[in-house]
Phi, psi and omega in degrees: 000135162235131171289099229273153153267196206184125168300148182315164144216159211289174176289151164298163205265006211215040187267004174275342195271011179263033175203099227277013171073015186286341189279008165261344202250011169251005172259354175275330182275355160278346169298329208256329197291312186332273180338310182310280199315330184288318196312315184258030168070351170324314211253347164278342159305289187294303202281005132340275174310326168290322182294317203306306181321283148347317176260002166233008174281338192307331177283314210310322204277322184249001141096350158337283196228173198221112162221097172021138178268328184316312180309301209278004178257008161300290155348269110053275191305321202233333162109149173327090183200135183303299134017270156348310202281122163265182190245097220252151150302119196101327170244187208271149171316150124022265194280353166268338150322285199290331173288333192276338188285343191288331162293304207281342183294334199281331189285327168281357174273333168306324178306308229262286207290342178274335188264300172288356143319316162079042176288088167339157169267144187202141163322306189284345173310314187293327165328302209258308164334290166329312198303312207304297196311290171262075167258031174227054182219117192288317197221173158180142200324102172263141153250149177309196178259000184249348171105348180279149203285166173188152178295120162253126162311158176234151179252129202285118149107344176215153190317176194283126171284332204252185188262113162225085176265114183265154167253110202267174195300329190297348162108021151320113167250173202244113165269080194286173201283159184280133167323322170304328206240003172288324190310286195309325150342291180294328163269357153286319147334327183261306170312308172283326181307281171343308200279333204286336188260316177302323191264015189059063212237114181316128163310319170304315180314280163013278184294333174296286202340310151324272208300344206259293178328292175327305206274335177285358193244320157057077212252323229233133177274016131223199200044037188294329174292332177276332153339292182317295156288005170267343185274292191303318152304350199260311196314304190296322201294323213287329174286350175090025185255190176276162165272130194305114160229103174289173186226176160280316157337328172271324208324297193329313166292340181290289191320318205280355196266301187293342168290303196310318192282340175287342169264354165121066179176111199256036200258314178278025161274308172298331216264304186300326180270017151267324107012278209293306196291335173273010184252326176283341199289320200295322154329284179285005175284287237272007198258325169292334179277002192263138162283112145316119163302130161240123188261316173251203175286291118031259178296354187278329175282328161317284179333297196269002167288356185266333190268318194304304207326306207304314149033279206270332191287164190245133203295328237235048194284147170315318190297342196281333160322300129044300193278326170276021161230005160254313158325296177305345183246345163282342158256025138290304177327280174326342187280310212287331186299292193315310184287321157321331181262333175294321151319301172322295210281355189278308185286322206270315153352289197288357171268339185261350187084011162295130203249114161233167188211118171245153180211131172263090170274161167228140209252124160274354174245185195251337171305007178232012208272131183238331171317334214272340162278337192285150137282123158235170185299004167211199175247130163286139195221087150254025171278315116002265176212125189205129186218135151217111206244152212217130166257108174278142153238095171296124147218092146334311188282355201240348194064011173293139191221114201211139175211163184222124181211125170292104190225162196250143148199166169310159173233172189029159231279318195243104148030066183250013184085005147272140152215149198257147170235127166259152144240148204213135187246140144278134165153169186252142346255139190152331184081229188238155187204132178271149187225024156227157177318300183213142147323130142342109195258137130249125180242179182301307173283003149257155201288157169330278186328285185335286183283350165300350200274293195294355172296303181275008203248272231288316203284324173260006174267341193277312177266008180286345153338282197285346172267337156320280188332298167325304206292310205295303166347328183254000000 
């Protein structure tokens, strides 16, 4: 089977409904958010750490180098150094390891500087990414006109001469566009971007749209991917957002998004790069809850002027209330979804003769709470805010005992007008299993309406998740 190729095509005309729109009222509260984190030196520590990342999973994820996680969150934590690195059989040196994440670092501190320049994306710019990104990378794999693979020099900086249609193991092959037909290409591509920034066309859209195209076009005969996320990365930064750091951890969701998207439906691609941006956003919300060492003198008078300055501020600004009167009324909606279903599995049960028994409570404390338990990616502050409603499933005849619970709580140690909501499944065997794909994110600057329309699509895909789960279970 072949996946034929097709000249690019533009976003549908009907492109607002391919994004459910959060990542806008959640870019005023990350905007409102800043000021705080830069005064308290947080966030240049996080986006420190984030650029290492960002530069070294992008090779990782295409298979440049194999570097550990452990290695790489050393890396992360201590800064680029060959050093760091071990020295394995079978993989690039060290010190070639370490020159190569160091181009991709140098080309995203480039970004940063190209974005307040306010420097168009132009062929020769993507040009001069490529040459960056590999400029300590020589060669790459091609095949012959016989299907066998071989070492090419590879050329920096300019389009592909030969055909790199890859194959996949199932023996699908992937037809990128023909070395003839890339220059034209790359100006419908420019061309199209371009009208996509005039019509206001949502960063998330925006930043898929690029990044999918660009890869259907494969202009470069290798790095087309690390290309790919630097346009899209760029697209987000320019927007006041993070740079796309993909994990090794992600791909799987990554590939599958972009395949999704080779059939024509860019919705999980955006959805995943939004994915990426609210994991980041939630990381530096959460880089302000880390306790700073204070070693000397020095940082012991930094600290505490940092604490007096906080002082005077009110912890609570009102509007950050916003985000708890919209939880509290999206987990009524959950009490009743939940009793409605409960009702439901209760008549329909009792027909097979099974003595199960369902209940719906709703809990304001954390004693009855077992999510408190799970690790997640960030810190729950239910000391703040925590709401939970609980579906018990009960069988006296079997002594079985099983519940699916909806739950709200605060993120990070001091307040910020965020909150998050899980569904979380109990029962043996399995223990406790979160049971949506992601949280739920609520902030302040979005409106009610908003977030209920995207609330209820989340509420009923985590639970039929969690009544899977149930079922596999009995």
């Amino acid at each position: 089977m072949v996946l034929v190729w097709e000249p690019i095509k533009d976003l549908p005309e009907d492109w607002r409904t391919l994004t459910d729109g959060e990542l806008g009222p959640l870019l005023v509260f990350w905007k409102d958010q800043r000021a705080d984190l830069e005064q308290s030196g947080a966030l240049a520590e996080f986006s420190t750490r984030l650029a290492r990342e960002w530069s070294i999973e992008t090779g990782q994820i295409e298979g440049v180098y194999d570097i550990d996680r452990g290695v790489t969150q050393t890396l992360i934590e201590r800064g680029i150094n060959a050093d760091l690195i071990p020295n394995q059989p079978g993989q690039k040196l060290p010190e070639l390891i370490a020159a190569i994440i160091q181009d991709h670092a140098d080309v995203l501190e480039g970004l940063f500087q190209s974005v307040k320049g306010e420097r168009p994306i132009s062929k020769s710019y993507i040009h001069e990414l490529h040459a960056a990104l590999l400029r300590h990378q020589d060669t790459a794999a091609v095949r012959d006109q016989f299907g066998n693979l071989f070492e090419s020099k590879l050329a920096k900086g300019k389009y592909k001469e030969r055909p790199n249609n890859p194959r996949k193991p199932d023996g699908t092959m992937h037809q990128y566009c023909p070395p003839e037909q890339v220059d034209p290409e790359m100006e419908r591509l420019l061309a199209m971007h371009e009208n996509h920034i005039k019509e206001g066309v949502s960063v998330e859209i925006t930043a898929a749209w690029l990044h999918h195209r660009f890869t259907q076009i494969h202009p470069y005969q290798d790095g087309n991917g690390r290309v790919a996320r630097t346009l899209a990365s760029m697209t987000f930064i320019k927007a006041g957002w993070f740079p796309v750091v993909v994990t090794r951890d992600d791909r799987p969701r990554y590939i599958d998004a972009l395949e999704v998207a080779d059939e024509g439906d860019l919705r999980s691609l955006i959805s995943f790069l939004t994915y990426i941006q609210k994991h980041a956003l939630f990381a530096a919300i959460q880089s302000a809850a880390e306790i700073r060492g204070v070693h000397n003198i020095d940082e012991a008078i930094a600290a505490a002027k940092r604490a007096l300055t906080s002082l005077g501020r009110p912890t609570e600004p009102a509007i950050w209330l916003n985000a708890k009167e919209t939880a509290d009324r999206l987990m009524i909606i959950a009490h009743a979804r939940l009793e409605q279903i409960a009702s439901r599995l209760g008549k329909e049960i009792s027909e097979t003769g099974a003595d199960q028994e369902f209940s719906v409570a709703a809990k304001r404390d954390d004693n009855y709470n077992y999510i408190s338990r799970l690790e997640l990616p960030y810190s729950p502050n239910r000391d703040e805010y925590a709401r939970s409603v609980i579906m018990d499933i009960h069988s006296n005849r079997e002594e079985s005992w099983a519940s699916i619970e909806v739950q709200a709580h605060a993120i990070g140690s001091k307040f910020r007008g965020l909150i998050a909501l899980l569904i979380a499944f109990q029962g043996e065997p399995g223990g406790i299993k979160i049971a949506s794909d992601e949280s739920f994110q609520i902030n302040y600057a979005e409106s009610f309406d908003s977030a209920k329309n995207r609330f209820t699509t989340w509420l009923d895909e985590s639970l039929v998740n969690a009544l899977n789960i149930w079922r596999k279970s009995l």
